[in-house]
C-alpha positions as CSV (number, residue, x, y, z in Angstrom):
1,X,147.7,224.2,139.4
2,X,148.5,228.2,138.8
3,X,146.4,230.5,137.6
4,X,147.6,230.0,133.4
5,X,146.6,226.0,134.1
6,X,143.3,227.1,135.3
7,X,142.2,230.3,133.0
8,X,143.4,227.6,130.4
9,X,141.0,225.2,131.7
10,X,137.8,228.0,132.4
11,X,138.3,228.4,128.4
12,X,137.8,225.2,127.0
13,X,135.5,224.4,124.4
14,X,132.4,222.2,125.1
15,X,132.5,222.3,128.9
16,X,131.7,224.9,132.0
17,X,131.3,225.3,135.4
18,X,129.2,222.3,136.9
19,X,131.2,220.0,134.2
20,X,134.3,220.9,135.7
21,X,132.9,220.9,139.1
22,X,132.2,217.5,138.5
23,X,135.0,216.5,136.9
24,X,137.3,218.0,139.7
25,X,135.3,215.8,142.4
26,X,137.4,213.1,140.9
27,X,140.4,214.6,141.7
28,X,142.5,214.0,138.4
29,X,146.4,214.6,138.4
30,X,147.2,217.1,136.2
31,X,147.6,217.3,133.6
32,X,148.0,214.1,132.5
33,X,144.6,212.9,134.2
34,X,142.9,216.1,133.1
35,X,143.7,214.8,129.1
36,X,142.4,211.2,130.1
37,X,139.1,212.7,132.0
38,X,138.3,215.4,129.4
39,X,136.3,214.8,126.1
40,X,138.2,214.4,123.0
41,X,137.5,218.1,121.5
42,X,138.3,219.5,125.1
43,X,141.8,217.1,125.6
44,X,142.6,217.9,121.6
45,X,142.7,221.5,123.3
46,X,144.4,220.8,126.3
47,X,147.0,219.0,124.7
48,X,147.8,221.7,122.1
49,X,148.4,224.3,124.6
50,X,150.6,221.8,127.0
51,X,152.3,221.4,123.8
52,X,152.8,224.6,121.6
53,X,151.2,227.1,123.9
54,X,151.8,229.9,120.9
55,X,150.1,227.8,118.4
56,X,146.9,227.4,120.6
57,X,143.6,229.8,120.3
58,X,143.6,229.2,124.7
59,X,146.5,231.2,125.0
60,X,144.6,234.3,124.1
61,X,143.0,234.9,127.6
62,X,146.0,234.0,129.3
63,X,147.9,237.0,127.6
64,X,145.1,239.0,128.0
65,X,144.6,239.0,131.5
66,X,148.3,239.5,132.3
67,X,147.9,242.6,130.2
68,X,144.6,243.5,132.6
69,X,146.6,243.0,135.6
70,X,149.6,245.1,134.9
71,X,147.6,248.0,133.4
72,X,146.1,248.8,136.4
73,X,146.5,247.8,140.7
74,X,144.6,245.8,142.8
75,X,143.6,243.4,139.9
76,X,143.5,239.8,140.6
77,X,143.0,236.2,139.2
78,X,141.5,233.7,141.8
79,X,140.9,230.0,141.8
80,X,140.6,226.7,143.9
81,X,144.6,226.8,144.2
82,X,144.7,230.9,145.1
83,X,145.1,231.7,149.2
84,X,141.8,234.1,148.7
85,X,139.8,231.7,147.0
86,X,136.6,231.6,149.0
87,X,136.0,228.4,150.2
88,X,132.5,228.5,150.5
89,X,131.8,228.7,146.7
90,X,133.2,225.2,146.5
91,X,130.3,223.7,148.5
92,X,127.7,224.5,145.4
93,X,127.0,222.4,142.5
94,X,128.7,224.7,139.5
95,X,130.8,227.2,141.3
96,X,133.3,229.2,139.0
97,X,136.1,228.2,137.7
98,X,138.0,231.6,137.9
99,X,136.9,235.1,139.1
100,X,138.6,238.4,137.9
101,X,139.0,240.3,140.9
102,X,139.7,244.2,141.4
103,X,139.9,245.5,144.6
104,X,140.5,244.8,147.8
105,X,140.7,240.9,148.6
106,X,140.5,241.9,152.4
107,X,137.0,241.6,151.2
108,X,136.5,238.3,151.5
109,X,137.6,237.9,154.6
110,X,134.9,237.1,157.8
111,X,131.2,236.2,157.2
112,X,129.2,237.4,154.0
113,X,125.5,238.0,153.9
114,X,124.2,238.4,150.2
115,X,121.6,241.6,150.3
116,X,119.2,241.8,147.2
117,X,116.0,243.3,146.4
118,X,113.7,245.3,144.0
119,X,114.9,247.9,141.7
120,X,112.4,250.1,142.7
121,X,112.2,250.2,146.7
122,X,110.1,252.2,148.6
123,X,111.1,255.0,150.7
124,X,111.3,252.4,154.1
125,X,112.8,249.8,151.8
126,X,115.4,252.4,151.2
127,X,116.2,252.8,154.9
128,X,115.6,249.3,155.9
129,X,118.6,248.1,153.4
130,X,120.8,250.9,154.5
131,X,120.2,250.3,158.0
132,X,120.8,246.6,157.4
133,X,123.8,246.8,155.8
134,X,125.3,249.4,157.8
135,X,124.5,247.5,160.9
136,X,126.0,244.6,159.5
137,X,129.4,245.7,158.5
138,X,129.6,247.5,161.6
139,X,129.3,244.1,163.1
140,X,132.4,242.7,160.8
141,X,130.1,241.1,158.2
142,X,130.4,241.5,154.6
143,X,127.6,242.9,152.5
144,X,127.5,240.9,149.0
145,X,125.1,242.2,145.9
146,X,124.7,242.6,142.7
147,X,125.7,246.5,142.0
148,X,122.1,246.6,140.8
149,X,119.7,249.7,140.7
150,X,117.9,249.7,143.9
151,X,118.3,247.7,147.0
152,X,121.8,246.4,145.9
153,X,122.9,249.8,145.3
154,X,121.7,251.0,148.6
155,X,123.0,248.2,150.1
156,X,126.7,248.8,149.1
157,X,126.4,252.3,149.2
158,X,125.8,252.3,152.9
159,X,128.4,249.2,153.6
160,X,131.3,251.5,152.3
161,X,129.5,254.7,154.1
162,X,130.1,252.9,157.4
163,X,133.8,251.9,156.2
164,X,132.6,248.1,155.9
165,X,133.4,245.3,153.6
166,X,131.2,245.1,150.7
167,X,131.8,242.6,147.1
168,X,129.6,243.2,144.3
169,X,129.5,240.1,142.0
170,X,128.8,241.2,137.9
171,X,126.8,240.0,135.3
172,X,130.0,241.8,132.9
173,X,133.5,242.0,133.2
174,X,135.2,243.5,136.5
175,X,136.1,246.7,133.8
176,X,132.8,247.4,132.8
177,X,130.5,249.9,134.3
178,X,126.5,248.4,134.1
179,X,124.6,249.6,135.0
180,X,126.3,253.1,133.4
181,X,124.7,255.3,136.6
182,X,126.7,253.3,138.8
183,X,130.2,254.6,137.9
184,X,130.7,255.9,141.1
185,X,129.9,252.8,143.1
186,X,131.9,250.9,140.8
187,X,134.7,253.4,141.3
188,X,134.8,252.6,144.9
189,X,134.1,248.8,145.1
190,X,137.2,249.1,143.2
191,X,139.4,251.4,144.9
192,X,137.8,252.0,149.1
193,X,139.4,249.7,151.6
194,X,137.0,246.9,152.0
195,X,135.8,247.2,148.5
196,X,135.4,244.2,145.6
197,X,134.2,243.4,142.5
198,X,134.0,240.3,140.9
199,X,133.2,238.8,137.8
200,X,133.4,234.9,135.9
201,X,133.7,236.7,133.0
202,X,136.9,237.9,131.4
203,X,137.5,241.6,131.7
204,X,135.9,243.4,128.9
205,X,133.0,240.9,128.5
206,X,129.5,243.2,127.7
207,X,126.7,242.8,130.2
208,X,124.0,239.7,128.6
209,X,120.9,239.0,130.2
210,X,121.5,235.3,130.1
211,X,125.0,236.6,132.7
212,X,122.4,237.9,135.6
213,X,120.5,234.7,137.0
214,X,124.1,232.9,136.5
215,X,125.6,235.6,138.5
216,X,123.2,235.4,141.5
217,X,124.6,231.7,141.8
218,X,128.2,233.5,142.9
219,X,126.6,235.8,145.2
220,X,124.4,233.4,147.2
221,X,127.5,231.0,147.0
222,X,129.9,233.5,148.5
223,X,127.6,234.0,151.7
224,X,126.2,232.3,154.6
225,X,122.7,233.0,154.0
226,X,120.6,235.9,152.1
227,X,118.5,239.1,152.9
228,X,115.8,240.1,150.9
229,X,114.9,243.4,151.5
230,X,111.8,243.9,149.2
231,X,110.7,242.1,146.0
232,X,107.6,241.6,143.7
233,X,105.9,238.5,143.4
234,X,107.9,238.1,140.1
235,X,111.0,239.7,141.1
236,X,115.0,238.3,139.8
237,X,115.6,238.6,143.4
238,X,113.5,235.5,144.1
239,X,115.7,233.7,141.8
240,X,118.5,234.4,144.1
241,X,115.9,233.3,147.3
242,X,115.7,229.8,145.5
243,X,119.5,229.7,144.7
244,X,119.8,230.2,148.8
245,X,118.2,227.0,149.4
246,X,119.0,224.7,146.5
247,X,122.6,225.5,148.1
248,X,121.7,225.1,151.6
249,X,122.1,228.4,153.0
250,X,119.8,230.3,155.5
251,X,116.9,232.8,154.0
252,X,115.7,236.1,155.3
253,X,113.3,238.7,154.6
254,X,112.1,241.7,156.0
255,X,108.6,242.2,157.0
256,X,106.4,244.3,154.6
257,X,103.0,245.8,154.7
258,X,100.0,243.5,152.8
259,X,99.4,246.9,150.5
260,X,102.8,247.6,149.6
261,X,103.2,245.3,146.3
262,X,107.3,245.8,146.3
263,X,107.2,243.5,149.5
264,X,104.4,240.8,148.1
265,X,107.6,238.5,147.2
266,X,108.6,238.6,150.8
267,X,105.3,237.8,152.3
268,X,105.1,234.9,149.7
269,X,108.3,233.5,150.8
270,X,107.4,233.8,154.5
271,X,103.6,232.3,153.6
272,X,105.3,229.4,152.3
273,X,108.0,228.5,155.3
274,X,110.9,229.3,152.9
275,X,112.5,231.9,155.0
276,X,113.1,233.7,158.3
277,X,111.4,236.8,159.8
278,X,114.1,239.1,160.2
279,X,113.5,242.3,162.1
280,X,117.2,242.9,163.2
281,X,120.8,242.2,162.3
282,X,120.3,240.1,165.6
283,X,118.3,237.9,164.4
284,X,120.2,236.9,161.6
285,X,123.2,237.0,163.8
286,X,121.7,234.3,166.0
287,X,120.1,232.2,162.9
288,X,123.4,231.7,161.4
289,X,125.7,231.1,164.8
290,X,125.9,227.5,163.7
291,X,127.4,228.2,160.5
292,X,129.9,231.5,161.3
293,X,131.2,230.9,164.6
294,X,134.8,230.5,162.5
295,X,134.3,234.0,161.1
296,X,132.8,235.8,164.0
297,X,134.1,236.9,167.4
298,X,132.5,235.3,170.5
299,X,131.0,238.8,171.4
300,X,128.6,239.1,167.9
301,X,128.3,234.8,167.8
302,X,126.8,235.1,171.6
303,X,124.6,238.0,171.1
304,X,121.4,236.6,169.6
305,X,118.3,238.8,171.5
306,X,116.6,242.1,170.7
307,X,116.6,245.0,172.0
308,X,114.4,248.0,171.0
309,X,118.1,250.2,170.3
310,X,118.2,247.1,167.6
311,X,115.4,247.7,166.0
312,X,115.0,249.7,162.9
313,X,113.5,253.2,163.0
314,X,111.3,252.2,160.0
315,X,109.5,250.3,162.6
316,X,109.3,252.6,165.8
317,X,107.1,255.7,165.6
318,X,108.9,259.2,165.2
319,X,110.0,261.2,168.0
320,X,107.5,263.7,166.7
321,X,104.6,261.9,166.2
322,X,102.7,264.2,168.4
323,X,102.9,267.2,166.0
324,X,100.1,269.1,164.7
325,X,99.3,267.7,161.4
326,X,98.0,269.7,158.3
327,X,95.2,267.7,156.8
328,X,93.5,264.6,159.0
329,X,95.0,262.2,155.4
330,X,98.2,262.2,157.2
331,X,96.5,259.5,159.9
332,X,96.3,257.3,157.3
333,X,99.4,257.1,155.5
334,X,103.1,255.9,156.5
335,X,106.0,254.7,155.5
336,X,104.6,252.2,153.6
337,X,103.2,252.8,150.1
338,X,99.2,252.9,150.5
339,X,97.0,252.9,146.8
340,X,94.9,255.5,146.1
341,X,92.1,253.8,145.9
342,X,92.8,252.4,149.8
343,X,93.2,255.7,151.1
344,X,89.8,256.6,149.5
345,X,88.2,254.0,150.8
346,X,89.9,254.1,154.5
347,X,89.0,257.7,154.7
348,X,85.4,258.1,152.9
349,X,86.7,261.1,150.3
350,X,86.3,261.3,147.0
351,X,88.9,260.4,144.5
352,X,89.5,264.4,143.0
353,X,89.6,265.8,146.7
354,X,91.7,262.7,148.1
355,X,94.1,264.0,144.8
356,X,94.1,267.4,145.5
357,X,95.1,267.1,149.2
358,X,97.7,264.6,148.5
359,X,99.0,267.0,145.7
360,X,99.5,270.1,148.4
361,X,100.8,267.6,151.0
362,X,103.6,267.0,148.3
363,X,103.9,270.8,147.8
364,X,104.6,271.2,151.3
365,X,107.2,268.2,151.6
366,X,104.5,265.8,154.1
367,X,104.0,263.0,151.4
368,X,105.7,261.3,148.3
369,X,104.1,259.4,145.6
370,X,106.3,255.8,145.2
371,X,106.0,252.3,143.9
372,X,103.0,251.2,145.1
373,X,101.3,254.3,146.1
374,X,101.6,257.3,148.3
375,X,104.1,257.2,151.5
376,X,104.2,260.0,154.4
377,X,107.8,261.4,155.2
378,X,109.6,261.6,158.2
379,X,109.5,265.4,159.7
380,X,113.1,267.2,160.0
């Protein structure tokens, strides 16, 4: 089939992805076993369009995306029958029919770790996805997110820093820019080397809330297992931890402090068995040997240990721990987010002095107030 026969089929009344999914399993000859497999409304459709394409309301989105494509380069339509189509997205129950792509299909090439998290990371949450990713493309992987606020952001961001791969899968068409503070990353998923986006929806197509948790399907599908960085006990990136396993795939989270409530989701996930400790790119590395040896050279599918150069520096003390330090709060704060109320309690000071401290600490660039409380910053 070429891409008309299946944008023709993505659009036809009454059915969707896991119908199609389903029906495809049955491996119908088309089109003539597509018209005896399909339900009467949908065939009635089908048959229209085989016959006066003109006449039929499906023809719409077929002119319309060859407009898309020639108004503009690197714009793609991919499906089961297109070289790029990524294989692995076949292996879930309702994968997607079509995907509008724009960028560089390079992309999708070698292994693909999906990287999601909170919208509203911490400072070390911050470093830990940008250290993550960065060490991950650098390694030949592929970074896949959502182009959300927060940890996906950061995520791409740094792949395409460190001139890696990174695909960002939207909840709106390929063309439009959600959220609107993102132009720039959206900019360069679409025109850097090693930059993606793609989208089920047809170019133009508004961002919907009911699109997001649909979305995350893609993304999880696309990769061989899943980093969450940080995320709240009810955080949408836990909707994407449960899509990982309902599609068999390999979990991961970083570790996070017990008072740091952006990383209660993590610690939730790793109370309950669902996922791996990760504490390196290594150890994902060595987790999901089984599964990318056909993407990965022997050198990254044989390394598997860790060494301290592997570890993140969110998790080694600084160089200059040994300076003098302005007021004795310091010894009690880090890069993780500690409550007020905590540090009153750790330290035996009242509320209005622990406040006051804090607030000249902040003055003089030793402390930021985040999510989740008050974090000391790394010296120059």
């Amino acid at each position: 089939m070429d891409a008309q026969a299946w944008l023709v089929v993505n659009a036809l009344p009454g059915m969707g992805a896991l119908r199609i999914a389903q029906l495809l399993a049955r491996q119908p000859q088309w089109p003539d076993g597509w018209l005896a497999a399909l339900p009467s409304r949908a065939a009635s459709e089908l048959r229209l369009w085989l016959e006066h394409p003109t006449r039929s309301p499906l023809q719409k989105v077929i002119d319309e995306t060859l407009a898309w494509q020639q108004n503009g380069p690197n714009r793609h339509v991919l499906h089961r029958d297109h070289p790029a189509w990524p294989a692995l997205l076949n292996e879930i129950p309702d994968p997607p029919v079509v995907l509008w792509a724009q960028g560089d299909l390079g992309a999708l090439q070698g292994p693909k770790l999906a990287m999601v998290g909170t919208r509203r990371p911490t400072g070390e949450g911050t470093h830990n996805a940008q250290t993550f990713a960065r060490d991950l493309v650098q390694r030949g992987w592929c970074v896949v997110s959502g182009m959300a606020l927060g940890v996906d952001g950061v995520a791409q961001r740094a792949a395409l820093n460190a001139a890696g791969n990174s695909i960002g899968v939207l909840g709106c068409g390929v063309d439009v820019i959600y959220p609107a503070s993102h132009r720039d990353l959206h900019e360069q998923l679409s025109r850097l080397p090693g930059g993606l986006l793609l989208s089920e929806h047809p170019p133009g197509t508004r961002a919907r809330p009911a699109f997001f948790p649909r979305r995350n399907r893609i993304i999880t599908g696309l990769s061989l297992g899943t980093l969450v960085v940080e995320a709240t006990e009810k955080s949408g990136s836990l909707v994407s931890a449960r899509l990982t396993l309902e599609q068999n795939r390999e979990l991961f989270v970083l570790p996070g402090s017990l008072h740091n409530v952006q990383a209660y989701g993590c610690l939730s996930l790793l109370r309950q068995g669902a996922a791996h400790l990760a504490c390196s790119v290594d150890d994902i590395i060595a987790d999901l040997g089984h599964w990318a040896g056909e993407f990965m050279s022997p050198l990254d599918a044989a390394q598997g240990s860790v060494t301290a150069d592997d570890v993140p520096s969110a998790f080694i003390a600084p160089k200059n721990a040994t300076e003098p330090l302005p007021d004795t709060l310091l010894t009690s704060l880090s890069a993780t987010p500690t409550p007020l109320d905590l540090l009153v309690h750790s330290t035996g000071v009242s509320v209005s002095d622990c406040q006051q401290r804090l607030l000249m600490l902040e003055l003089d660039g030793w402390v930021s107030q985040q999510a989740g409380g008050w974090v000391r910053l790394p010296r120059p």
